[in-house]
C-alpha angles and dihedrals in degrees: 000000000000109000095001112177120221096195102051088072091046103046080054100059090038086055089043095054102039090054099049088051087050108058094039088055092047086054104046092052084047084055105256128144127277091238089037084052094046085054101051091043085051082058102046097050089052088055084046104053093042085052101055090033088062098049098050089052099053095065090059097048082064096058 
């Protein structure tokens, strides 16, 4: 495990979270229900998470 970051693991469950909080929140002030909500959340947090998957691990294929 030579140069593990710590924070890499963490920032993407924060990201993770606070979108996830943040989507259900947006549709169910747009009216939507509670288990419609949860899914798109659930959606979101998987774009989210590939996204920022993808970008941490850029910087270390140039390397």
């Amino acid at each position: 495990m030579r140069k593990y970051n710590i924070w890499r693991p963490i920032m993407l469950i924060l990201v993770v979270f606070v979108t996830r909080s943040l989507v259900t929140t947006v549709c169910l002030l747009f009216g939507m229900s509670e288990e419609s909500a949860g899914s798109v959340a659930m959606i979101g947090m998987i774009i989210a998470a590939l996204i920022m998957y993808n970008r941490m691990m850029k910087t270390t294929r140039r390397k």
